[in-house]
Biopython code that builds the backbone (N, CA, C, O; Angstrom):
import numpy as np
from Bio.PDB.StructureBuilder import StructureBuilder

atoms = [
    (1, "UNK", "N", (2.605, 12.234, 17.134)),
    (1, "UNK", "CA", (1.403, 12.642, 16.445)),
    (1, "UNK", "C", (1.422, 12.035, 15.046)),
    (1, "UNK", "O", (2.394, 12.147, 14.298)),
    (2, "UNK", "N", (0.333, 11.403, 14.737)),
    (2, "UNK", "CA", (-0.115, 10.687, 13.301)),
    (2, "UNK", "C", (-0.310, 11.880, 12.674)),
    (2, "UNK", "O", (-0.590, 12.961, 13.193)),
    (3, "UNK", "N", (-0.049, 11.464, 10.863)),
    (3, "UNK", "CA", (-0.018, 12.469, 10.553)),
    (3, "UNK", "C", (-1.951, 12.159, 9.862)),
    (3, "UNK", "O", (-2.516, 11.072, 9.988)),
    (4, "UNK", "N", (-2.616, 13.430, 9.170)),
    (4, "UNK", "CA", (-4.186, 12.458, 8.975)),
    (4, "UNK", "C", (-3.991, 11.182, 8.056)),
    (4, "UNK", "O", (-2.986, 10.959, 7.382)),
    (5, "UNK", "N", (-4.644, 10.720, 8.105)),
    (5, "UNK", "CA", (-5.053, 9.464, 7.138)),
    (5, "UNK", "C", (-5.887, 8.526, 7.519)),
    (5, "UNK", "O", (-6.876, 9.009, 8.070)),
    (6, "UNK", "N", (-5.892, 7.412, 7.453)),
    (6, "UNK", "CA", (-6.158, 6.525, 7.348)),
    (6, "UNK", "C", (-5.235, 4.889, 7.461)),
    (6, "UNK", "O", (-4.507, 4.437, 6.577)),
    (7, "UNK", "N", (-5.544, 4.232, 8.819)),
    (7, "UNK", "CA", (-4.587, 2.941, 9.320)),
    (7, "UNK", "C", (-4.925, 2.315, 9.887)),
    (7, "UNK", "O", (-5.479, 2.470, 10.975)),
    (8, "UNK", "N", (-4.506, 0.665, 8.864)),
    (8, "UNK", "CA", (-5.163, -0.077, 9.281)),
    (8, "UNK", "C", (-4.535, -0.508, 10.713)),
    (8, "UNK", "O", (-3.309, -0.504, 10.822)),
    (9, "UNK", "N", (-5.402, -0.906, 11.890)),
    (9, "UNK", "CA", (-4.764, -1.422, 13.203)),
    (9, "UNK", "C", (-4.901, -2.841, 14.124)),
    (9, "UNK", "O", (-5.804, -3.569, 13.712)),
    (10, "UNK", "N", (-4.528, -3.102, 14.714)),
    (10, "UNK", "CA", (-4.674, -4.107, 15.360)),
    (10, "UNK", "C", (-4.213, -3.519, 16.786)),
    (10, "UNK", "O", (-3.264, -2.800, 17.098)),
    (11, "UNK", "N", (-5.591, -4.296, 17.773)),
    (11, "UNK", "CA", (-5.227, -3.529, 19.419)),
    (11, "UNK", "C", (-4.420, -5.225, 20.034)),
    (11, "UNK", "O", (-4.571, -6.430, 19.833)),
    (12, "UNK", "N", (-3.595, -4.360, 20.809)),
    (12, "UNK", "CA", (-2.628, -5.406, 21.150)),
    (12, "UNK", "C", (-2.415, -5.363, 22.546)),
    (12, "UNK", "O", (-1.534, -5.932, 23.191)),
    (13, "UNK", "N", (-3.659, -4.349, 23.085)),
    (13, "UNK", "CA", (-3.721, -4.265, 24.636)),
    (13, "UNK", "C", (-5.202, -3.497, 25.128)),
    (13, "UNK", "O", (-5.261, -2.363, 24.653)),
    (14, "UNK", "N", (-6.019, -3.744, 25.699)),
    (14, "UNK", "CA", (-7.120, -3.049, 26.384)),
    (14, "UNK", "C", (-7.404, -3.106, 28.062)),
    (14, "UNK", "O", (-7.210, -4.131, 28.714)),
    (15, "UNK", "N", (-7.800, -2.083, 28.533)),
    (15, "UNK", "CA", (-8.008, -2.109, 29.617)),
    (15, "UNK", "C", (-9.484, -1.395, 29.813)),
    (15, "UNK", "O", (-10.064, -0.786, 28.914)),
    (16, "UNK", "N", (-9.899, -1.551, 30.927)),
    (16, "UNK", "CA", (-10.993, -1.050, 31.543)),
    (16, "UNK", "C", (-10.368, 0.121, 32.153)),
    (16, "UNK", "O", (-9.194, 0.119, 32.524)),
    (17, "UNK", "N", (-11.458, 1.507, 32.294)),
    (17, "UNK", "CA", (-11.014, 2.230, 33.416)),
    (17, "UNK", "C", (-11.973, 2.962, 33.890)),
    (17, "UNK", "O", (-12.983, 3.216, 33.233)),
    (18, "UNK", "N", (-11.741, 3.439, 35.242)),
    (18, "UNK", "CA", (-12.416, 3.889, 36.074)),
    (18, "UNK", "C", (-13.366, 5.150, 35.277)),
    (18, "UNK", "O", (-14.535, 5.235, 34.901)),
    (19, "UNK", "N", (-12.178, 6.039, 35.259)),
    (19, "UNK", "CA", (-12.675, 7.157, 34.766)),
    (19, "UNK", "C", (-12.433, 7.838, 33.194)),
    (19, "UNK", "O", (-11.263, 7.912, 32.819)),
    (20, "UNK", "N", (-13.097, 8.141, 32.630)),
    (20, "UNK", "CA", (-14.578, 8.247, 32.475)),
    (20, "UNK", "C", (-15.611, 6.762, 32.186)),
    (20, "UNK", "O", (-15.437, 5.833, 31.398)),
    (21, "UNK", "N", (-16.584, 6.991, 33.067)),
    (21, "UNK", "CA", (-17.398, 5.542, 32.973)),
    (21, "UNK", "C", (-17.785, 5.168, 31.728)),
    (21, "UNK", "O", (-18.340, 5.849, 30.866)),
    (22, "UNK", "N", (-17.301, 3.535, 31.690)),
    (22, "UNK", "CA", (-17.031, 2.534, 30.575)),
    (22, "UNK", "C", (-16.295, 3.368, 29.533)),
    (22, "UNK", "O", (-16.743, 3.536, 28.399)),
    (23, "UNK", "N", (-15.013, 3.941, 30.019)),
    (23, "UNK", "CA", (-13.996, 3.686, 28.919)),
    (23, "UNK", "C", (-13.070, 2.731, 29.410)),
    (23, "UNK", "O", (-13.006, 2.138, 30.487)),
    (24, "UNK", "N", (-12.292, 2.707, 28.285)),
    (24, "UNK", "CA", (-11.319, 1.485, 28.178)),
    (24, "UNK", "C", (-10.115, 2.207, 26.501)),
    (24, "UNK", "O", (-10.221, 2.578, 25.332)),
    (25, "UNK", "N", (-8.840, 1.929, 27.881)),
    (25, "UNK", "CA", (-7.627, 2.310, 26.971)),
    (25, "UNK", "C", (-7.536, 1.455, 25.715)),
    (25, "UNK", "O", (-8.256, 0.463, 25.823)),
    (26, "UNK", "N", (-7.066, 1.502, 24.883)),
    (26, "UNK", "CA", (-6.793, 0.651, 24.064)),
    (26, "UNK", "C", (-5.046, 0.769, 23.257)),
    (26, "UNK", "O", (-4.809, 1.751, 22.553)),
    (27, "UNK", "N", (-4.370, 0.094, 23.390)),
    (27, "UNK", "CA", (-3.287, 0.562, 22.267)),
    (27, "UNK", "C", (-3.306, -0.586, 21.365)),
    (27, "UNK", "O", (-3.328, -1.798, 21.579)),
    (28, "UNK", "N", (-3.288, 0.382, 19.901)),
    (28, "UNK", "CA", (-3.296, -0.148, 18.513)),
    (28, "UNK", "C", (-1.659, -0.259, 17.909)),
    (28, "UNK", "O", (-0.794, 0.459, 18.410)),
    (29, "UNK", "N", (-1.393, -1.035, 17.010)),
    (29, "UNK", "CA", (-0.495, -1.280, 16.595)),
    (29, "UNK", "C", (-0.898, -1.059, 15.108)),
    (29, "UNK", "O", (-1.860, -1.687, 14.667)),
    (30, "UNK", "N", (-0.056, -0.008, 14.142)),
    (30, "UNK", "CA", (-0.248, 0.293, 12.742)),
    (30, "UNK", "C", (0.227, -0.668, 12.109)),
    (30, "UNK", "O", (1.256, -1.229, 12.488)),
    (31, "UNK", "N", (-0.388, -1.004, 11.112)),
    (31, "UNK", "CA", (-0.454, -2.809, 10.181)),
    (31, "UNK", "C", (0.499, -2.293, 9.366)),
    (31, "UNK", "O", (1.486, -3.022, 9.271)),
    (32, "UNK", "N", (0.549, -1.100, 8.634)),
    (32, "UNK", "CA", (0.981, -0.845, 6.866)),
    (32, "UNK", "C", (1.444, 0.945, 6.865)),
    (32, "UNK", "O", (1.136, 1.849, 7.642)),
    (33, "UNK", "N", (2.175, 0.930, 5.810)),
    (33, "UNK", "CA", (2.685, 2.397, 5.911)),
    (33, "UNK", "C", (4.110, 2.363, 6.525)),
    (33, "UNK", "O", (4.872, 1.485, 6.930)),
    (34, "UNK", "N", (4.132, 4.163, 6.375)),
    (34, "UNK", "CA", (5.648, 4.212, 6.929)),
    (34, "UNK", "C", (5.482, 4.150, 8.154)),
    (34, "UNK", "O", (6.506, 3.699, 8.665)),
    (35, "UNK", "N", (4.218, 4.518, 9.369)),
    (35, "UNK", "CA", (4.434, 3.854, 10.622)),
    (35, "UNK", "C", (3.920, 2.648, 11.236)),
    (35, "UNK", "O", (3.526, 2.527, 12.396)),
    (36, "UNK", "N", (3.979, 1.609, 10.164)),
    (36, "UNK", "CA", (4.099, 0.498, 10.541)),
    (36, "UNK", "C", (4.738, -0.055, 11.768)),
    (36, "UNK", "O", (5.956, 0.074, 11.886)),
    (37, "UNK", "N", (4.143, -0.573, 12.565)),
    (37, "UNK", "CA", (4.953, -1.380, 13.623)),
    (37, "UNK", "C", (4.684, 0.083, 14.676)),
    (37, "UNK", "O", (4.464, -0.362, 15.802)),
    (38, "UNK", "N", (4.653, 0.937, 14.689)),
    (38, "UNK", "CA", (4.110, 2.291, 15.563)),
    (38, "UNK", "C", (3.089, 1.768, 16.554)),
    (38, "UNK", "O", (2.183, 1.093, 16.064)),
    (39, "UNK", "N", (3.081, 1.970, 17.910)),
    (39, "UNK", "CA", (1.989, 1.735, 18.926)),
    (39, "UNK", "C", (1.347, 2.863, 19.305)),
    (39, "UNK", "O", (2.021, 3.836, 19.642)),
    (40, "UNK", "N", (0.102, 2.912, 19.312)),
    (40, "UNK", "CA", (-0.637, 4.436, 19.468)),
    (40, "UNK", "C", (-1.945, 3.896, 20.889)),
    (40, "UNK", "O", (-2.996, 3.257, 20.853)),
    (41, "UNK", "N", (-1.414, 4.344, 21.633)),
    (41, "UNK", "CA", (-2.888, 4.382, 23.221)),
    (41, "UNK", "C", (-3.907, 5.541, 22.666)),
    (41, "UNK", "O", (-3.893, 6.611, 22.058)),
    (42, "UNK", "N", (-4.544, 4.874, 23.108)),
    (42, "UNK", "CA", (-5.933, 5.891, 22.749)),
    (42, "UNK", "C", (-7.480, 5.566, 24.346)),
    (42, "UNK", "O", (-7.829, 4.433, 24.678)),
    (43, "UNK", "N", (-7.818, 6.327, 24.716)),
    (43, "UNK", "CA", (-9.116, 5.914, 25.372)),
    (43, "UNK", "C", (-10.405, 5.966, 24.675)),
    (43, "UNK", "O", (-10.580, 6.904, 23.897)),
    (44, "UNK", "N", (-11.076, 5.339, 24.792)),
    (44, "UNK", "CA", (-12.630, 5.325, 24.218)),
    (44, "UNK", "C", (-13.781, 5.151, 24.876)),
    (44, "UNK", "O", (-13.766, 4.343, 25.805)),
    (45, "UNK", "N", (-14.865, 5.762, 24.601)),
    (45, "UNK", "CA", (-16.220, 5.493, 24.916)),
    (45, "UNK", "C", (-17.024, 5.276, 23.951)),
    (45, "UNK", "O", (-16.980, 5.553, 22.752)),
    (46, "UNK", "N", (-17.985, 4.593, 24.791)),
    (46, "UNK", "CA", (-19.312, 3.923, 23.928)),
    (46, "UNK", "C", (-18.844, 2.787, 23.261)),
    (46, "UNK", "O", (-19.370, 2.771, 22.148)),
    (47, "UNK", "N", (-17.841, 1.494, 23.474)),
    (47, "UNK", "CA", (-17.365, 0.191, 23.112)),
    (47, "UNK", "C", (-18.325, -0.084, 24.362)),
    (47, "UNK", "O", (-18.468, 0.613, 25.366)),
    (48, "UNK", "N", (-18.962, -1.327, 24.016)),
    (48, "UNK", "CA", (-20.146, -2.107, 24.664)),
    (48, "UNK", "C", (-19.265, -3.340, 24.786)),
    (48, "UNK", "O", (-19.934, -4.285, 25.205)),
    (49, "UNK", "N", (-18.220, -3.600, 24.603)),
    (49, "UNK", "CA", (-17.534, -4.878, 24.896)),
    (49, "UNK", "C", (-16.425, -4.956, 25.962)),
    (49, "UNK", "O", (-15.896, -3.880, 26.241)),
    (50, "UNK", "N", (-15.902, -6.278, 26.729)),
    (50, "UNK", "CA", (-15.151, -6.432, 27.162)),
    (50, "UNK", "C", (-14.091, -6.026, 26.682)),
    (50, "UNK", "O", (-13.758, -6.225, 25.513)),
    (51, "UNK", "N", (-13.167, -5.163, 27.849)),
    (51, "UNK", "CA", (-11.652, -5.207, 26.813)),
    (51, "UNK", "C", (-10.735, -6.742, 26.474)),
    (51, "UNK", "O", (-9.866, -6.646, 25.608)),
    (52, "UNK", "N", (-10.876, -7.720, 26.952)),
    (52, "UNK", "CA", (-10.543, -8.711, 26.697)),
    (52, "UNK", "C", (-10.467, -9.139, 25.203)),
    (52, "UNK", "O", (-9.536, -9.568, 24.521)),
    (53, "UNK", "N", (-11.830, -8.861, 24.923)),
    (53, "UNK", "CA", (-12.445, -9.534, 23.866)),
    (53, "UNK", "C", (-11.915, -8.649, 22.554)),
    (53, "UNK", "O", (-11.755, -9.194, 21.462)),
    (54, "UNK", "N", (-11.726, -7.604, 22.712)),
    (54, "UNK", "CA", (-10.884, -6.660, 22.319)),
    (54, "UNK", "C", (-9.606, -6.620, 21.328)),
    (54, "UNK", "O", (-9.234, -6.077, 20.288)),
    (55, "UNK", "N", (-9.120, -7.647, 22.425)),
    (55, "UNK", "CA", (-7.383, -8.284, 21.296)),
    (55, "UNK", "C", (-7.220, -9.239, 20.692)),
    (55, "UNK", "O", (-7.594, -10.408, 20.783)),
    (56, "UNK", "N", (-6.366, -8.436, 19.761)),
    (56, "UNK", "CA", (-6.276, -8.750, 18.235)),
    (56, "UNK", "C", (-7.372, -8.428, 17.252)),
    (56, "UNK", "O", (-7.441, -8.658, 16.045)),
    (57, "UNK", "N", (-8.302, -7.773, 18.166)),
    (57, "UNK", "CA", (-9.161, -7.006, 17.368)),
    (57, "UNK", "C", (-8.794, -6.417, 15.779)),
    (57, "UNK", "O", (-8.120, -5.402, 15.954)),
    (58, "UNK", "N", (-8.918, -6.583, 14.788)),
    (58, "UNK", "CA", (-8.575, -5.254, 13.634)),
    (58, "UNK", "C", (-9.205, -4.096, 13.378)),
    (58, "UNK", "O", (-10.314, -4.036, 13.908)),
    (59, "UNK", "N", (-8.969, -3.398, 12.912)),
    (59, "UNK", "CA", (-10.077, -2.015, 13.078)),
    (59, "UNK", "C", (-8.978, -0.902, 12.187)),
    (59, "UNK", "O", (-7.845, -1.216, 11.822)),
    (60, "UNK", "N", (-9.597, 0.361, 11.973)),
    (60, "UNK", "CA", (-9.413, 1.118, 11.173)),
    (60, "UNK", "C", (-9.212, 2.591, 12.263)),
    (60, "UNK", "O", (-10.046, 3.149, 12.976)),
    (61, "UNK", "N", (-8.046, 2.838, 12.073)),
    (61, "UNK", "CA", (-8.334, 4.314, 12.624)),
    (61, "UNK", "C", (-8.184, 5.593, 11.578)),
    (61, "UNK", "O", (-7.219, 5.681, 10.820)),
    (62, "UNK", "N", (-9.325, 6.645, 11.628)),
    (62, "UNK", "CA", (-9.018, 7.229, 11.046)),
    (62, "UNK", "C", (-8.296, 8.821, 12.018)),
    (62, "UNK", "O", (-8.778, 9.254, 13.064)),
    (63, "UNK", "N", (-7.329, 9.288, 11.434)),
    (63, "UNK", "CA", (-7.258, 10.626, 11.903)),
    (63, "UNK", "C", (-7.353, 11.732, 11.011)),
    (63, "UNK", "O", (-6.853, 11.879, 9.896)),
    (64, "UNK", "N", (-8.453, 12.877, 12.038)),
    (64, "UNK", "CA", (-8.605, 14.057, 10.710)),
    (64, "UNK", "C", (-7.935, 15.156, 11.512)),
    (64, "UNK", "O", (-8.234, 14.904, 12.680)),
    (65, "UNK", "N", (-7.252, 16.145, 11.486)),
    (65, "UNK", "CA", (-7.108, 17.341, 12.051)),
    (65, "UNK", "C", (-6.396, 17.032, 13.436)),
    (65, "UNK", "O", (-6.609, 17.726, 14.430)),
    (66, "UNK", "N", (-5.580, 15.997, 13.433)),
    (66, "UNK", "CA", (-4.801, 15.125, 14.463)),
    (66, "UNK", "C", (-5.974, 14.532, 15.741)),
    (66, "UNK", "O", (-5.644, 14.369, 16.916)),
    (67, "UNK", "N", (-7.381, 14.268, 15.185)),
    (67, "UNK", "CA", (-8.075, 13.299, 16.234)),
    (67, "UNK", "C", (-8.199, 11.872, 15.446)),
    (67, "UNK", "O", (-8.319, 11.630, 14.245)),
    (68, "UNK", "N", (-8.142, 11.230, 16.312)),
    (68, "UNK", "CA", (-8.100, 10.206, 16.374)),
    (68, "UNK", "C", (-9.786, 9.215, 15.809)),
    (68, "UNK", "O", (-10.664, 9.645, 16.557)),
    (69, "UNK", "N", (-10.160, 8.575, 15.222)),
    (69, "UNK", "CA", (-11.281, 8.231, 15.331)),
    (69, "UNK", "C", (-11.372, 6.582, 15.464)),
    (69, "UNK", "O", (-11.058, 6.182, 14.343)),
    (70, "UNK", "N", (-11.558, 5.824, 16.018)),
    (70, "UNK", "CA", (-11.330, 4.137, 15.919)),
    (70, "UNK", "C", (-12.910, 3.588, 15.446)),
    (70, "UNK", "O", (-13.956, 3.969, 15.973)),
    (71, "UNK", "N", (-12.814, 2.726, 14.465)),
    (71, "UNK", "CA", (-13.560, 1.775, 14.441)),
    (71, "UNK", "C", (-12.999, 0.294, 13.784)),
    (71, "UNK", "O", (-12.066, 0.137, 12.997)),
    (72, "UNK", "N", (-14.062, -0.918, 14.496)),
    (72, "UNK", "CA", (-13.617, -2.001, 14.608)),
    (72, "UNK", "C", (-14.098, -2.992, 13.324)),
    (72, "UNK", "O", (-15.215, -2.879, 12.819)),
    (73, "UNK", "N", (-13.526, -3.554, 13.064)),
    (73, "UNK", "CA", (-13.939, -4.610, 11.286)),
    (73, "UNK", "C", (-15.445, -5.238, 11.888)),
    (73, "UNK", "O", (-16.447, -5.202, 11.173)),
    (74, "UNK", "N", (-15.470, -5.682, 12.964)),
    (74, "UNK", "CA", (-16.823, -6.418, 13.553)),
    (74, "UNK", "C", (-16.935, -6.180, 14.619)),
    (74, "UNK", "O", (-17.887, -6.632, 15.256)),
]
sb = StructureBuilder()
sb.init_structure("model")
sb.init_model(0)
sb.init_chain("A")
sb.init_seg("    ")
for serial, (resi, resn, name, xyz) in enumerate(atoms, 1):
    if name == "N":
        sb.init_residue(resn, " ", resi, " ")
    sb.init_atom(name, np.array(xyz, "f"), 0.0, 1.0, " ", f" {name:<3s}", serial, name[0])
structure = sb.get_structure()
C-alpha cells in the first residue's frame, strides 16, 4: 500500500481484459521518491486507447485515502 501522495509513473506493462468491459491492467513503475523503482498493477476504465500504445506511457498517479487515481501526461 502507497502511502497518499503524489507519483510520478511510467506503465511498463498493459493488458486488455475481459472483465469489466474495456478495462485494461496496467502496471506503473514509480519514477522518484523513496518508492522509486516500486511496481504498482492497477485496472482501469474509461482509457479509450490501446494497451499497447500505453507503454512507456508517463503519467501521474495520485493516491488519496489509499485509492489510487491514474492520469496520463498526453
Amino acid at each position: 500500500m502507497l502511502d497518499d501522495g503524489t507519483y510520478d509513473v511510467l506503465v511498463v506493462d498493459a493488458e486488455a481484459l475481459d472483465q469489466p468491459p474495456g478495462a485494461i491492467r496496467v502496471e506503473l513503475t514509480i519514477l522518484a521518491g523513496p518508492s522509486k523503482g516500486d511496481v504498482v498493477a492497477l485496472t482501469t476504465t474509461g482509457i479509450d486507447r490501446d494497451p499497447l500504445d500505453l507503454l512507456a506511457e508517463p503519467g501521474t498517479m495520485t493516491v488519496t485515502d489509499g485509492q489510487p487515481h491514474l492520469t496520463f501526461d498526453s
